[in-house]
C-alpha positions as CSV (number, residue, x, y, z in Angstrom):
1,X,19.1,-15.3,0.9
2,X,15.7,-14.9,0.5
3,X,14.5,-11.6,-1.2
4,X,12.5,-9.2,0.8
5,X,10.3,-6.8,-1.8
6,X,9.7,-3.5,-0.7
7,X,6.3,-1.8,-1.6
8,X,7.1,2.1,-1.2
9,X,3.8,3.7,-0.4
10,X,4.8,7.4,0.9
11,X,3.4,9.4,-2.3
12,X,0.3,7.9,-2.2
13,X,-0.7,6.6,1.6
14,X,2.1,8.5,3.1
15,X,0.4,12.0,1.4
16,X,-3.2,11.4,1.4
17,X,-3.4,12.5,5.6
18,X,-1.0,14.9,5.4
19,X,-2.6,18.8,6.2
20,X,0.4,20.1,3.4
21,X,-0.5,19.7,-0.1
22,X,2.6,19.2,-2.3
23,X,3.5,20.5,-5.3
24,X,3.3,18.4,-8.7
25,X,7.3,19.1,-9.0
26,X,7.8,18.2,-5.5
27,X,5.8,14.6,-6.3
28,X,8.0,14.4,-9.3
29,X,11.3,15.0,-7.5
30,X,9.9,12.8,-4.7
31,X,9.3,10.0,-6.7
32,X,12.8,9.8,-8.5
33,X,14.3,9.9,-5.3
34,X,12.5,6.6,-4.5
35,X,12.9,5.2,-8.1
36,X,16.3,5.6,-7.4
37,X,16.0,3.7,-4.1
38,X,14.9,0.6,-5.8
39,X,11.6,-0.7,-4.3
40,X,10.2,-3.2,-5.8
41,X,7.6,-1.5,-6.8
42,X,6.0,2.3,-5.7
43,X,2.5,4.1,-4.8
44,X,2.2,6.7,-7.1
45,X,-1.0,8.3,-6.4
46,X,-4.8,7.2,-5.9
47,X,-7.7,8.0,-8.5
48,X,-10.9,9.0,-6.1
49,X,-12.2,12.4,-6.0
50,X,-10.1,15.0,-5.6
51,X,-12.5,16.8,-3.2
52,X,-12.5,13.8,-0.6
53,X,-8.9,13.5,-0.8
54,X,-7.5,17.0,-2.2
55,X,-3.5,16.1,-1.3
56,X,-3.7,13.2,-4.5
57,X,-6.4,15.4,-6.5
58,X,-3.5,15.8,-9.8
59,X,-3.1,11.9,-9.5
60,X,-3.8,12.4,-14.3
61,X,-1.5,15.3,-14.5
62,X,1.0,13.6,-12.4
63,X,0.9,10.1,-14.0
64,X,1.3,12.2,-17.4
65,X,4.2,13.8,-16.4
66,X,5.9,11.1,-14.5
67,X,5.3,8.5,-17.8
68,X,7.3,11.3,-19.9
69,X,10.5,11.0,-17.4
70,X,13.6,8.8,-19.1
71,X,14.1,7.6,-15.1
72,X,10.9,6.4,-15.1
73,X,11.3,4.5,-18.0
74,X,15.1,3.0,-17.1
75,X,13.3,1.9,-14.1
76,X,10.1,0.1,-16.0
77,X,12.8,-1.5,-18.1
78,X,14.5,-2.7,-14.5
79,X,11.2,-4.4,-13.5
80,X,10.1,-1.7,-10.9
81,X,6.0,-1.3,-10.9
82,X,4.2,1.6,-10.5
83,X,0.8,1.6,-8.8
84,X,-2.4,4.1,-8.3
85,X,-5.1,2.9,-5.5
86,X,-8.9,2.7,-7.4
87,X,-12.0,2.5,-5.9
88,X,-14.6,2.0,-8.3
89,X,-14.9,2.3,-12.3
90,X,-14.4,5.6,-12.6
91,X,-10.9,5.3,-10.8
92,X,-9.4,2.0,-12.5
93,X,-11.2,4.3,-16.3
94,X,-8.8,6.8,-15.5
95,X,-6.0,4.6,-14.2
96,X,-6.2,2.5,-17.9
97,X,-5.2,6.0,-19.5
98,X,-2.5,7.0,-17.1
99,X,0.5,4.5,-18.2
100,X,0.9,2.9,-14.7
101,X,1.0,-1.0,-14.8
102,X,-0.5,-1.9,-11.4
103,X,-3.2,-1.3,-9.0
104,X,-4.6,-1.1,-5.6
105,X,-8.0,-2.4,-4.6
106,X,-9.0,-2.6,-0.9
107,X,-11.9,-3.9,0.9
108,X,-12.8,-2.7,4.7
109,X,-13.1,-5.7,7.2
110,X,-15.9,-4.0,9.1
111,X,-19.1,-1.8,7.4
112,X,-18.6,1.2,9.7
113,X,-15.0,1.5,7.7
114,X,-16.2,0.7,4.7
115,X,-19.1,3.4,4.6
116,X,-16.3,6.2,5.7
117,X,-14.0,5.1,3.3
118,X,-15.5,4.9,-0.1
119,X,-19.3,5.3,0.8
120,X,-20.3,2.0,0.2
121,X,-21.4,-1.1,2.5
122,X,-19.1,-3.9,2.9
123,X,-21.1,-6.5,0.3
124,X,-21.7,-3.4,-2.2
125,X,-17.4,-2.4,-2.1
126,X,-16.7,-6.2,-2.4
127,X,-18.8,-6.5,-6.0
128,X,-17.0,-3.6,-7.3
129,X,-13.6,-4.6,-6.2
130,X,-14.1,-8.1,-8.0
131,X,-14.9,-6.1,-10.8
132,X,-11.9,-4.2,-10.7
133,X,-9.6,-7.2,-10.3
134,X,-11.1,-9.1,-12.8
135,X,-11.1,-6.2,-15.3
136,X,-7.5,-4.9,-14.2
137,X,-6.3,-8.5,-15.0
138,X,-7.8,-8.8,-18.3
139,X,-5.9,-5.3,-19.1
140,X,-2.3,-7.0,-17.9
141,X,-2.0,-5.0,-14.7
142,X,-0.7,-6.3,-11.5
143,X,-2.9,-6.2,-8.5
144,X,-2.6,-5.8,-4.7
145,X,-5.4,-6.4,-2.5
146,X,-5.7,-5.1,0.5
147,X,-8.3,-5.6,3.7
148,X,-8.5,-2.4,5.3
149,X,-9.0,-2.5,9.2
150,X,-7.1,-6.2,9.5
151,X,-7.3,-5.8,13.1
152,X,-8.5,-3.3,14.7
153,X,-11.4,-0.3,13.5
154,X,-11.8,2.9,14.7
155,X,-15.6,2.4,15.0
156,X,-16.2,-1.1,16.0
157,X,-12.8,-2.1,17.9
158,X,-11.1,-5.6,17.5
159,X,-12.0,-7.0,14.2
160,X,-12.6,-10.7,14.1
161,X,-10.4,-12.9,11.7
162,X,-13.4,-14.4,10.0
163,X,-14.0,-11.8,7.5
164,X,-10.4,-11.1,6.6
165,X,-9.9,-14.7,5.8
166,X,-13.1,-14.4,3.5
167,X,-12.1,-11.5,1.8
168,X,-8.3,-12.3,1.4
169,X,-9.6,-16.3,0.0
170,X,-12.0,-13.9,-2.4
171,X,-9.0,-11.5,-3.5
172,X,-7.1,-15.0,-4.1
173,X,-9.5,-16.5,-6.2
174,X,-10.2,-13.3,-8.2
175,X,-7.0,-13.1,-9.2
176,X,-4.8,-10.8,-6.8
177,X,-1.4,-10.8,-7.5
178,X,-0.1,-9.4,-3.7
179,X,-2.8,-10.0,-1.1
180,X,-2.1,-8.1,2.5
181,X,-4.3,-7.6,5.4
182,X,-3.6,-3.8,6.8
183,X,-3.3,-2.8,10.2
184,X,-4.5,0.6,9.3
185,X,-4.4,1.7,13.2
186,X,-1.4,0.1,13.9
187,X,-3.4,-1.4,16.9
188,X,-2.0,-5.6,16.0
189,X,-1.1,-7.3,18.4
190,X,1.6,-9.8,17.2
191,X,-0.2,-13.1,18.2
192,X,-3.1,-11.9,16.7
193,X,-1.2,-11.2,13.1
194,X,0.7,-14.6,13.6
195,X,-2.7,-16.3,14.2
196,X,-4.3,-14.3,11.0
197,X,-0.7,-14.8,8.8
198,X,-0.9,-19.3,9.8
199,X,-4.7,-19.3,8.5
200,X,-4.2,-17.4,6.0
201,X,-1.2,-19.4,4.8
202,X,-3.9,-22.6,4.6
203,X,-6.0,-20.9,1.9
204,X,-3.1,-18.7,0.2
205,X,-0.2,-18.9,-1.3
206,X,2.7,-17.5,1.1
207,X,4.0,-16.0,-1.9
208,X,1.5,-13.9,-2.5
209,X,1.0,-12.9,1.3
210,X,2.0,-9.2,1.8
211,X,1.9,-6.8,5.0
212,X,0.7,-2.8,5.5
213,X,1.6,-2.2,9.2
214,X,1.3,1.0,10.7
215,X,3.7,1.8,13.5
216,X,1.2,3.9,16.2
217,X,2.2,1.8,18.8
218,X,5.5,1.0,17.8
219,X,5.1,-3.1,17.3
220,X,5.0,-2.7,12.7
221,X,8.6,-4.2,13.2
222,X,8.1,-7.2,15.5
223,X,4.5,-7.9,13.5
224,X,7.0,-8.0,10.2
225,X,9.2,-10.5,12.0
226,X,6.4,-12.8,12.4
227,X,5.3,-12.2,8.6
228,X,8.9,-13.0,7.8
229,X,9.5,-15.9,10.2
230,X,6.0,-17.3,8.3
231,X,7.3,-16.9,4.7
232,X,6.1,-13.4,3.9
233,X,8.3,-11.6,1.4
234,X,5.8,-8.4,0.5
235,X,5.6,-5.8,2.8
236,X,4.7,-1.9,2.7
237,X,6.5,1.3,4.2
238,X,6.9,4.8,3.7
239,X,10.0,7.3,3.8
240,X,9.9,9.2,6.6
241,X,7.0,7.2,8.3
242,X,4.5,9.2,6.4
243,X,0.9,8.3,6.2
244,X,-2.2,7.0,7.5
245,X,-6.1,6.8,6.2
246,X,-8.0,10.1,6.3
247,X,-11.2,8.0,7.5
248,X,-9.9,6.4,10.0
249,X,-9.6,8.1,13.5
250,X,-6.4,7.6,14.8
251,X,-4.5,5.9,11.7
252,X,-1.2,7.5,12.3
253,X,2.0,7.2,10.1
254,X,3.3,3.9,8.3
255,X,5.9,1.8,9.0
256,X,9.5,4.2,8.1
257,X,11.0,2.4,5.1
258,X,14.4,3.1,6.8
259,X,13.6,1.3,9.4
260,X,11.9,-1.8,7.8
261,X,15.3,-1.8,5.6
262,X,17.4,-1.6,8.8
263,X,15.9,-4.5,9.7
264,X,15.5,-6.4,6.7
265,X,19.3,-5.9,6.8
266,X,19.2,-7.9,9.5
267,X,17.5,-10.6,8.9
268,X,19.9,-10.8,6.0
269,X,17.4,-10.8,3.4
270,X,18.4,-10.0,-0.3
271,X,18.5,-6.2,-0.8
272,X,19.4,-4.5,-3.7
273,X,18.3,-0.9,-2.4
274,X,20.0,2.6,-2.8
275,X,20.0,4.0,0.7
276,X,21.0,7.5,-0.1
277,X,18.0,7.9,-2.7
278,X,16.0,6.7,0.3
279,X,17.4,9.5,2.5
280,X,17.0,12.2,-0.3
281,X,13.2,11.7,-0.3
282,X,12.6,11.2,2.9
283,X,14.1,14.5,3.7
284,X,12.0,16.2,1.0
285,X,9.1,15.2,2.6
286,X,10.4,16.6,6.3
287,X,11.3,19.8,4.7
288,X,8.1,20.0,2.4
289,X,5.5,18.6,4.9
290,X,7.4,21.0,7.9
C-alpha cells in the first residue's frame, strides 16, 4: 500500500478566518488531540503580525508552551513535524527560537493576492521567500512551499498555469522539501488540477508534490483523486473543515480531515491514524468556534 501523509492544518489555516479567538489552553488541548491522531506532520501557528491576523497573535507563547508538553516530545521522537507559516525575516527570526522543526512559505500566483496577503508584489514576496527557504534549510528545518491562488483569485479570476509552474520549478530548485499548489477558493476544476498536477510532474519530483484544496464547492475530494491517481502522497486538511485565508474573498473552509481519511481509506492507502483523537478535536473546535 502506498502511504498517504496527512498535513493537519486546522490550528493554523483552519483558525486564522475564524471570528472566535481561542484560548492558549484550548490551542494546547486542540493540538494533543491531533498529535494523538497521527498526522504526519501539524500546522501549529503562523508568525505575521498579530494585528493582521489577531486569532494566531500568541503563535511564541504557544510554541513555548507546546515545546514543554512530554506528548509533544513522544510525538517528535515518533517522527511527527510541527510547522509555523513565515512570511518574511522577522517571522522565520522568531520561528528559529520557537523549537518547531518546519516551515511554511507561500507565494501568491497573481499580484492582486499577493499585495492583500503579505503587502508585497509578486517579484518582491518571491525574493524573500527564497531567502527564507534557503536560510530555513541551512538551519535543518523542513519546508513546504505553497502557491497561493493555484487556480482561481478573488481579484483577477482564473489563474493561468504559467506562473504556478514557475514558482513551484523555483520552490523545487531552492530547496522545498513539500511543494503544493493551493486552491485557496476551492474554485479547481478537476481537469484543470490534473492538467497543472501532469506538468508539474515534468519539472518535479511526484514525491515532493503536495495538495491544499479547499472544499467551497464541494470537488477538494475528486481534485485529491486525481492527485492520487498522479502519484501525490502529501495533502492538507483540517478537523472539522475549518479554515480559509482572511485576504481572500470567498476562501471558505478546508478540506475536513475526516473526510479526506474516509477516503484515503478507500483508496486503501497506508494509514496509521487515530480516529477518535481526530473526533476529540474536531469537536473542540465546534464547541469552541459555536
Amino acid at each position: 500500500m502506498k502511504p498517504l501523509l496527512w498535513h493537519e492544518v486546522a490550528p493554523r489555516d483552519g483558525l486564522q478566518n475564524e471570528t472566535k479567538i481561542l484560548q492558549l489552553e484550548d490551542k494546547l488541548a486542540l493540538l494533543q488531540h491531533l498529535a494523538a491522531a497521527r498526522p504526519s506532520s501539524i500546522e501549529v501557528t503562523s508568525f505575521v503580525r498579530g494585528d493582521r491576523v489577531p486569532q494566531l497573535a500568541d503563535a511564541a507563547e504557544l510554541c513555548q508552551r507546546l515545546t514543554q508538553q512530554d506528548w509533544y516530545q513522544q510525538a517528535r521522537g515518533n517522527g511527527m513535524r510541527f510547522t509555523g507559516l513565515v512570511a518574511n525575516q522577522r517571522g522565520l527570526d522568531r520561528l528559529l527560537q520557537s523549537g518547531l522543526d518546519s516551515i511554511t512559505v507561500l507565494v501568491s500566483a497573481t499580484e492582486s493576492h499577493s499585495q492583500a496577503n503579505v503587502g508585497m508584489s509578486r517579484q518582491a514576496a518571491k525574493r524573500v521567500v527564497a531567502a527564507l527557504i534557503q536560510q530555513a534549510k541551512s538551519a535543518g528545518l523542513q519546508v513546504r512551499a505553497y502557491v497561493s491562488m493555484a487556480f482561481v483569485c478573488p481579484f483577477e479570476g482564473a489563474v493561468a498555469p504559467e506562473p504556478v509552474l514557475e514558482l513551484m520549478a523555483e520552490f523545487d530548485a531552492q530547496g522545498a522539501d513539500v511543494i503544493l499548489p493551493a486552491d485557496t477558493l476551492g474554485a479547481a476544476h478537476p481537469e484543470r488540477v490534473r492538467a497543472l498536477l501532469q506538468s508539474a510532474h515534468k519539472l518535479i519530483q511526484i514525491k515532493k508534490l503536495g495538495m491544499h484544496m479547499h472544499n467551497t464547492h464541494g470537488r477538494a475530494l475528486q481534485n485529491c483523486q486525481i492527485g492520487w491517481q498522479l502519484g501525490v502522497q502529501h495533502f492538507d486538511a483540517a478537523a472539522a473543515g475549518t479554515g480559509g485565508c482572511p485576504f481572500a474573498p470567498g476562501a471558505a473552509g478546508n478540506l475536513d480531515s475526516s473526510s479526506l481519511l474516509e477516503w484515503a481509506v478507500g483508496c486503501n492507502a497506508d494509514l496509521r491514524v487515530d480516529r477518535a483523537a481526530l473526533n476529540q478535536a474536531a469537536d473542540l473546535l465546534r464547541q469552541k468556534l459555536a
